[in-house]
C-alpha positions as CSV (number, residue, x, y, z in Angstrom):
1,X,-38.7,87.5,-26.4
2,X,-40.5,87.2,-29.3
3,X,-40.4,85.0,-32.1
4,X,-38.6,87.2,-34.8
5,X,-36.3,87.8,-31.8
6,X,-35.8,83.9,-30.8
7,X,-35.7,83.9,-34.6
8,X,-32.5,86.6,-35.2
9,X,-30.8,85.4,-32.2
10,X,-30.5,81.9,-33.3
11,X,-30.4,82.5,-37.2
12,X,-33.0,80.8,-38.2
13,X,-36.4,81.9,-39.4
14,X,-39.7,82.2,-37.8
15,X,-41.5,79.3,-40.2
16,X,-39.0,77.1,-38.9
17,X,-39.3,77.7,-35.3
18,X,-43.3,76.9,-36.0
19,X,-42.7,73.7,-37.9
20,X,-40.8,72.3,-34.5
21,X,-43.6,73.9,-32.6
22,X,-46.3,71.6,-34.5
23,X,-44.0,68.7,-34.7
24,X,-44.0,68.9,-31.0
25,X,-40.6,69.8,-30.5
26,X,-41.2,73.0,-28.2
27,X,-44.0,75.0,-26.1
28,X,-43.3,78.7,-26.2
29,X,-46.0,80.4,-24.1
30,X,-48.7,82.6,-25.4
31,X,-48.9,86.3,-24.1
32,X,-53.0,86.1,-23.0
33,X,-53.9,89.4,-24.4
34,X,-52.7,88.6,-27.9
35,X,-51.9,85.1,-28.0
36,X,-48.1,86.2,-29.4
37,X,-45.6,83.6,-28.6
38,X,-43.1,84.1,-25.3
39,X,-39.5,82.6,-25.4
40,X,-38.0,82.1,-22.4
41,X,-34.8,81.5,-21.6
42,X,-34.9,77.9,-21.6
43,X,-36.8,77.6,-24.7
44,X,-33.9,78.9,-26.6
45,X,-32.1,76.4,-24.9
46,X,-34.3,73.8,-26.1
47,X,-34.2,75.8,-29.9
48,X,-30.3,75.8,-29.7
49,X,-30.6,72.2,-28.8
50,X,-32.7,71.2,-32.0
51,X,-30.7,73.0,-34.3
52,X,-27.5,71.5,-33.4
53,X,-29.0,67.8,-33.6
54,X,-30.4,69.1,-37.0
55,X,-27.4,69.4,-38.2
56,X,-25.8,66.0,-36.6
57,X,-28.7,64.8,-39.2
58,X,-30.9,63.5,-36.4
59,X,-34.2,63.2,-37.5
60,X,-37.2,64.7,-35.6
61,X,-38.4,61.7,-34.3
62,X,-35.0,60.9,-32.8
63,X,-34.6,64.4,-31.1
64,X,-37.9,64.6,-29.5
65,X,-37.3,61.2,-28.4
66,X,-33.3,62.5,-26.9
67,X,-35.1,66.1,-25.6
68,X,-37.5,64.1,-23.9
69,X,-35.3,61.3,-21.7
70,X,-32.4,64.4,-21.4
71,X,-35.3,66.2,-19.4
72,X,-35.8,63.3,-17.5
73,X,-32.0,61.4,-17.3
74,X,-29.4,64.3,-17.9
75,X,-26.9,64.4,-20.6
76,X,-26.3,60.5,-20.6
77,X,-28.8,59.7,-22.7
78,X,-28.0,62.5,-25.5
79,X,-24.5,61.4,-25.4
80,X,-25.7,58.1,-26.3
81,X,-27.9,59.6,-29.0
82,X,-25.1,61.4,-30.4
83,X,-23.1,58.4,-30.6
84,X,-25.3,56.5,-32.0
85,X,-26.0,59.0,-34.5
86,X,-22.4,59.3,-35.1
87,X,-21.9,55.7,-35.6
88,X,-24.3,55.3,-38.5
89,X,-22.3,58.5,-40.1
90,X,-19.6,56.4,-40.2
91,X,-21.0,53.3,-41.7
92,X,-22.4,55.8,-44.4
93,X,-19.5,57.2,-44.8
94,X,-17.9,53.8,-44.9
95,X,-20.4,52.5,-47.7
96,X,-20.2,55.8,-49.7
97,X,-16.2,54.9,-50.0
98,X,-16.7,51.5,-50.7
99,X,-18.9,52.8,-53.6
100,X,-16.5,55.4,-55.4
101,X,-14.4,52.8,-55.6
102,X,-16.1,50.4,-56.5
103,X,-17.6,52.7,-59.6
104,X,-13.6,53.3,-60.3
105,X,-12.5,50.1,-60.6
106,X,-15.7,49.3,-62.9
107,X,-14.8,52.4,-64.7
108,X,-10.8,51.1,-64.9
109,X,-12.4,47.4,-66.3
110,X,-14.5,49.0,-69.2
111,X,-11.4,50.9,-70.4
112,X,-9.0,48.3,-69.9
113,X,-11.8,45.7,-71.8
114,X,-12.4,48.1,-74.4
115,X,-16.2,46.5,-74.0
116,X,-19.1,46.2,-71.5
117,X,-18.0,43.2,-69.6
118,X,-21.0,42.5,-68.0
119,X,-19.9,39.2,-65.4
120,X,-16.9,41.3,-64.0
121,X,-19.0,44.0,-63.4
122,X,-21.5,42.4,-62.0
123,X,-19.1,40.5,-59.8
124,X,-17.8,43.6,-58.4
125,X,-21.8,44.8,-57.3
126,X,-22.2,41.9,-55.7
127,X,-18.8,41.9,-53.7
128,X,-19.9,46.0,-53.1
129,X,-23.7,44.3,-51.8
130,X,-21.6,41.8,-49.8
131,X,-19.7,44.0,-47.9
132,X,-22.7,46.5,-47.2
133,X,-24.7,43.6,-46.0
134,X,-22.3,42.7,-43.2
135,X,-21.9,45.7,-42.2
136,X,-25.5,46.8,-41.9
137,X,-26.1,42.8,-40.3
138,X,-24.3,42.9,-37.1
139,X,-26.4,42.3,-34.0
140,X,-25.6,42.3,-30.5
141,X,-26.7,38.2,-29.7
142,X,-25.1,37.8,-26.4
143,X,-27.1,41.1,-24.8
144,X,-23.8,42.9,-23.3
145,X,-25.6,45.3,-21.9
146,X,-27.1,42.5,-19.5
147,X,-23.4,41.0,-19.0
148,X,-21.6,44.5,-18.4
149,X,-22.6,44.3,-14.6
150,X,-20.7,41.2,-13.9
151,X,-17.8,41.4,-16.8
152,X,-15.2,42.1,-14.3
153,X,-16.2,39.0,-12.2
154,X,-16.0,36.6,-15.1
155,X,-12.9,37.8,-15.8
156,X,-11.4,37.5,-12.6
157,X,-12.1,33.9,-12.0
158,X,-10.1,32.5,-14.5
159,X,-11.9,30.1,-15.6
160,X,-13.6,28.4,-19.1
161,X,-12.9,31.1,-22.5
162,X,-11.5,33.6,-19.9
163,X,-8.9,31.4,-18.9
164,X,-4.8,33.3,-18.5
165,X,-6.8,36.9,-18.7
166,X,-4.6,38.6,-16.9
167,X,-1.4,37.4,-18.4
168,X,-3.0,38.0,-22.1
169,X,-3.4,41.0,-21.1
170,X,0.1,42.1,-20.1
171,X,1.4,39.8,-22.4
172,X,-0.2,42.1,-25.4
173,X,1.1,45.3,-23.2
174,X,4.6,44.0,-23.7
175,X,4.2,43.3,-27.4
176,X,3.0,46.5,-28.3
177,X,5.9,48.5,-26.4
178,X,3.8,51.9,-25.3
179,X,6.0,55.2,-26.0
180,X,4.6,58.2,-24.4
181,X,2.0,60.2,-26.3
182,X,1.0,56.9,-28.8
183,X,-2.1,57.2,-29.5
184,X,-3.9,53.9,-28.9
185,X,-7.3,52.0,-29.6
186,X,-9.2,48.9,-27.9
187,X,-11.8,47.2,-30.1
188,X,-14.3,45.8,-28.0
189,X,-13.1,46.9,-24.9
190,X,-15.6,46.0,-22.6
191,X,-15.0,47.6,-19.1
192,X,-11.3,49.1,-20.4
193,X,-9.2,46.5,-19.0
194,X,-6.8,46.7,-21.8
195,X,-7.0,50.0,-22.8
196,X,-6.6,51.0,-18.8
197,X,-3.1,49.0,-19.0
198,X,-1.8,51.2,-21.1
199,X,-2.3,54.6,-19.6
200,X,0.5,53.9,-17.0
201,X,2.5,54.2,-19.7
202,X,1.2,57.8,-20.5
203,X,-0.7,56.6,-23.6
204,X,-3.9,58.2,-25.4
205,X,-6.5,55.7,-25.2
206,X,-9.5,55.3,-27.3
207,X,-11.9,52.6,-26.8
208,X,-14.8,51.2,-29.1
209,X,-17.4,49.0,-27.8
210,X,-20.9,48.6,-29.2
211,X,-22.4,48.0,-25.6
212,X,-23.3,51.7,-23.9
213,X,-23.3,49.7,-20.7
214,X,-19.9,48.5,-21.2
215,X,-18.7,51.4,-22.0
216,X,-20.8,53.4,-19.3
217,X,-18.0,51.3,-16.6
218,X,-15.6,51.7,-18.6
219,X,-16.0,55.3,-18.1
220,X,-16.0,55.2,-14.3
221,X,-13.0,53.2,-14.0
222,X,-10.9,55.0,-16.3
223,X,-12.3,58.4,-17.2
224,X,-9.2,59.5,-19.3
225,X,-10.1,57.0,-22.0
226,X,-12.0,58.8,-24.9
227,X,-15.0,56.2,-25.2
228,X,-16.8,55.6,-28.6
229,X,-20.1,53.7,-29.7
230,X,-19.1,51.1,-32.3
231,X,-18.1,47.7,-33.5
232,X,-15.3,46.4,-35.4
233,X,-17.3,46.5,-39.4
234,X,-17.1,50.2,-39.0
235,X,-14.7,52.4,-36.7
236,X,-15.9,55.4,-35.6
237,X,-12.3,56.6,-36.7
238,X,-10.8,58.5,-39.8
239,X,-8.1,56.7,-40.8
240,X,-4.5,56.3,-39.9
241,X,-5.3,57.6,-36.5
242,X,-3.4,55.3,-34.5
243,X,0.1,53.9,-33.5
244,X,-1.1,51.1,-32.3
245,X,-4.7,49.3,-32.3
246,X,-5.6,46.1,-30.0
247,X,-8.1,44.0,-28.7
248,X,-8.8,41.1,-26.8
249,X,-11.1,38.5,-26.5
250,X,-13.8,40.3,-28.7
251,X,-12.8,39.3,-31.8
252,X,-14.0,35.8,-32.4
253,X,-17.3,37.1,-31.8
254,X,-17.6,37.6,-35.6
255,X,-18.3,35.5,-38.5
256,X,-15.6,35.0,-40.9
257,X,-16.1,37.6,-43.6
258,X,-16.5,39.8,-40.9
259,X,-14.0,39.1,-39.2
260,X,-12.0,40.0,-42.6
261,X,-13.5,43.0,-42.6
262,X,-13.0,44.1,-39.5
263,X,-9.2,43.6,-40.0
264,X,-9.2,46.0,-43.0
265,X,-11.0,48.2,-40.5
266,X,-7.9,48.2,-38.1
267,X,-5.3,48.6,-40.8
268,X,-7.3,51.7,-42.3
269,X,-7.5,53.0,-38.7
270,X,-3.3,52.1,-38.1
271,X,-1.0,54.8,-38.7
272,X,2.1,53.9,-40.7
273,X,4.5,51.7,-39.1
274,X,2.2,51.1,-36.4
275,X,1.2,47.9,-34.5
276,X,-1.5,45.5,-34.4
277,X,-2.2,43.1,-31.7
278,X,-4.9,40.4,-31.2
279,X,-5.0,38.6,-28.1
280,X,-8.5,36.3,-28.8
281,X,-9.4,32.3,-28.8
282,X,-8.5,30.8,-31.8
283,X,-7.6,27.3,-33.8
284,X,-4.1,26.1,-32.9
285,X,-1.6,27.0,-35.7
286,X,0.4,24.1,-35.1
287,X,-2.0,21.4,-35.4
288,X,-4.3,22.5,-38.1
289,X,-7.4,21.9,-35.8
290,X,-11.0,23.3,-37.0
291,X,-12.3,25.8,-34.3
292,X,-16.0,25.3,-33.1
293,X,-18.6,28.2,-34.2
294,X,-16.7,30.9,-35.9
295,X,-13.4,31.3,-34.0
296,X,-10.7,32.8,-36.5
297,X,-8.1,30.4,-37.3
298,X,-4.1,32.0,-36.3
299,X,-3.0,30.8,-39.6
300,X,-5.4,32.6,-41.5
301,X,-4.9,36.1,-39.3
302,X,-1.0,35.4,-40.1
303,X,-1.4,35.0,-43.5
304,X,-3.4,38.2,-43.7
305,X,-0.9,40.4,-42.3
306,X,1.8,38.7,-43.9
307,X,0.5,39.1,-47.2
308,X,0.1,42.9,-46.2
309,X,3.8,43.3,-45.7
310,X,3.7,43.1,-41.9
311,X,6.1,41.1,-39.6
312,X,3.8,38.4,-37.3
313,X,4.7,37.1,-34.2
314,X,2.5,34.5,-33.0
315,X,2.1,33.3,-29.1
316,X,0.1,30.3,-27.9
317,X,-1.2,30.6,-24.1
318,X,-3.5,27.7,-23.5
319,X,-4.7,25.1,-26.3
320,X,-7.4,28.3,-27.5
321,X,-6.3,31.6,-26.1
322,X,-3.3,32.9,-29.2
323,X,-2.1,36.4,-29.6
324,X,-1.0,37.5,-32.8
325,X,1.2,40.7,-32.9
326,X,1.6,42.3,-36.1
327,X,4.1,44.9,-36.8
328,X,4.4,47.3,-40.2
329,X,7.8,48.6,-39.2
330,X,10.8,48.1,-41.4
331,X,13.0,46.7,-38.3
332,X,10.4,44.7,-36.5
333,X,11.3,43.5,-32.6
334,X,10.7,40.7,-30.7
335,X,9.1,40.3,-27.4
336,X,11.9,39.9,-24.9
């Protein structure tokens, strides 16, 4: 075939086909008494490939990089570039929103003002760079790649910040209530123990987690859970997706305006009247104590969803480990 041919067939033109060619992209071979170009069949593979990661927006770099390891590691390693790619999508996407309306409300505050009010508006850039900034600043410090291995050994002994597991666990399965077909999503679900919980009780399960490694045995233990490269600051999720959104012991990972962003995260995610809970290590309600590093405090969480018209039910397990169930319905319930 040709290259007008490879050209027609994939609707795209010849000059483009060349420009991947000298970016390095493909190797047709060259017919030896003329020098024409030869597609074969798996050089319009390779084409098909590029122009479809075109239009995920990969850039050329990126897809000679993913064409290169897929040759050498199989369909892994594009999946992962795909969700990567995907992830920073939504983190534009994410900032573009937070921009419109920021523009509106500055647009709503010259009208209203009847003036150029210049310290509002510039207090409402700098909340707009604020919330861009910890979005585009979280890092993986803990390397859970490394730690993926051995997560389900940690867990199991009980012991130190993963002490009553198992019983958070079910106790979070109880507070949600599962109804067949909800449609359900685990922040920082590691290896899918939580998200797995729920699937006995014929549930859809999504599951985010920002380590491919995690989410690579996560995969082999519970193949019906729809896996997705990301972190709290931006779900890889349009919103109100969900009946019910949880996560456990990934939370207090984050810093405190992140961790307040990552709850607007989960309430853009929830569908209506659906359920939040957060099983995590926290500062003691009761006795007002001040948590070490950056552990979210259970009266603050409360407060949150209280002032966001949700019901809060609150559970203490050990002097750290709380769970904090939050409920938009209009006729909450109780754990029994």
């Amino acid at each position: 075939m040709n290259i007008k041919e490879a050209a027609d067939k994939l609707g795209i033109t010849p000059r483009t086909i060349r420009f991947y060619e000298k970016k390095g992209l493909l190797s047709p071979a060259k017919q030896q008494n003329n020098l024409y170009r030869s597609f074969s069949e798996q050089d319009l593979w390779r084409l098909q490939t590029i122009v479809a990661l075109r239009e995920a927006h990969l850039s050329l770099s990126d897809i000679k990089q993913a064409l290169e390891k897929l040759e050498r590691n199989g369909v892994e390693e594009l999946r992962y570039y795909l969700e990567m790619q995907r992830s920073a999508l939504m983190s534009e996407w994410l900032q573009l929103k937070q921009a419109v309306e920021t523009t509106d409300r500055m647009i709503e505050l010259v009208q209203r003002e009847r003036t150029l009010p210049l310290e509002h508006l510039f207090g409402l850039a700098n909340a707009s760079k604020q919330l861009r900034e910890q979005r585009a600043g979280w890092k993986d410090r803990w390397d859970f790649n490394r730690l993926a291995p051995t997560h389900d050994e940690r867990v199991a002994a009980n012991e130190g910040d993963y002490a009553d597991y198992e019983d958070a666990l079910e106790r979070v399965v109880r507070l949600i209530r599962p109804q067949q077909n909800d449609r359900g999503l685990d922040i920082g679900t590691g290896t899918g123990n939580l998200a797995g919980k729920f699937l006995t009780a014929s549930c859809h399960m999504s599951a985010v987690d920002q380590s491919r490694e995690m989410l690579r045995l996560c995969r082999e233990k519970h193949p019906e859970i729809e896996t997705r490269l990301g972190n709290f600051l931006a779900l890889p999720f349009l919103r109100e997706q969900f009946d019910f959104v949880v996560t456990s012991f990934a939370f207090h990972h984050l810093t405190g305006n992140q961790q307040q962003l990552a709850l607007e995260e989960m309430d853009r995610v929830l569908k209506p009247g659906g359920r939040i809970a957060i099983a995590d290590l926290m500062a003691s309600a009761e006795e007002g104590d001040r948590p070490p590093s950056s552990y979210p405090e259970a009266r603050t969480l409360r407060h949150w969803f209280e002032n966001r018209n949700y019901f809060v039910q609150l559970c203490r397990l050990n002097e750290r480990l709380h769970i904090l169930y939050a409920d938009k319905k209009e006729h909450p319930y109780a754990e029994s």
